[in-house]
C-alpha positions, 0 to 999 in steps of 0.5 A: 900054361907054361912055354912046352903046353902053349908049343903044343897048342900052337901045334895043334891050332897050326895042324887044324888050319892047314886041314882046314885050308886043304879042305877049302882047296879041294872042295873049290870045283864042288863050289864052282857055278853049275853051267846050263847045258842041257845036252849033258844034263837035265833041269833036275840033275842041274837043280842037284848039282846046283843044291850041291854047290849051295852046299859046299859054298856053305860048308866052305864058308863055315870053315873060314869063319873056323880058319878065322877063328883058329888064326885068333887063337894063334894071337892069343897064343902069341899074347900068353892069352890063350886058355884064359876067357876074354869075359872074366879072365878065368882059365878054360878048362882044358876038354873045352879047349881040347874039343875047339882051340878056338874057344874063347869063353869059359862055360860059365859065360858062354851058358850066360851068353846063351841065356842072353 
């Protein structure tokens, strides 16, 4: 990839980390702890809201561990490594990057990594 791809990229993996951390900052009162005050709601509507907050601490989790992964590809990036696979090296094809910039393998290993 030359300078002007690689900005690109570094673009767009910069654009997802911030939608992503905007994400994670709003979603914080869905994922606060459900207090027990049963004059404002009943033990059913406190199991749905604490299923609700199970939910969202889920969903939050998921997108560290994308923000976590997207901040690797920055380094990859940095390094001139983005876009090559880290098992052989070979380049990613570019609707796989397209689809997750945080990709690391290309098909072929990640089908071979999958059949273990």
């Amino acid at each position: 990839m030359n300078r002007s791809e690689m900005a690109d990229w570094q673009r767009l993996v910069e654009r997802q980390i911030a939608e992503m951390s905007e994400l994670s900052e709003e979603s914080r009162e869905s994922q606060a702890p459900v207090e027990l005050d049963q004059t404002r709601q009943g033990r059913l509507s406190r199991m749905d809201a604490m299923q609700g907050q199970a939910m969202a601490q889920a969903t939050d989790a998921r997108r560290r561990r994308q923000i976590a992964a997207l901040k690797a590809a920055l380094t990859r990036i940095e390094n001139g490594e983005f876009g090559q696979c880290t098992e052989c090296g070979e380049e990613i094809a570019t609707a796989r990057l397209k689809s997750n910039p945080a990709i690391m393998l290309c098909i072929d290993c990640a089908n071979a990594r999958e059949r273990g």
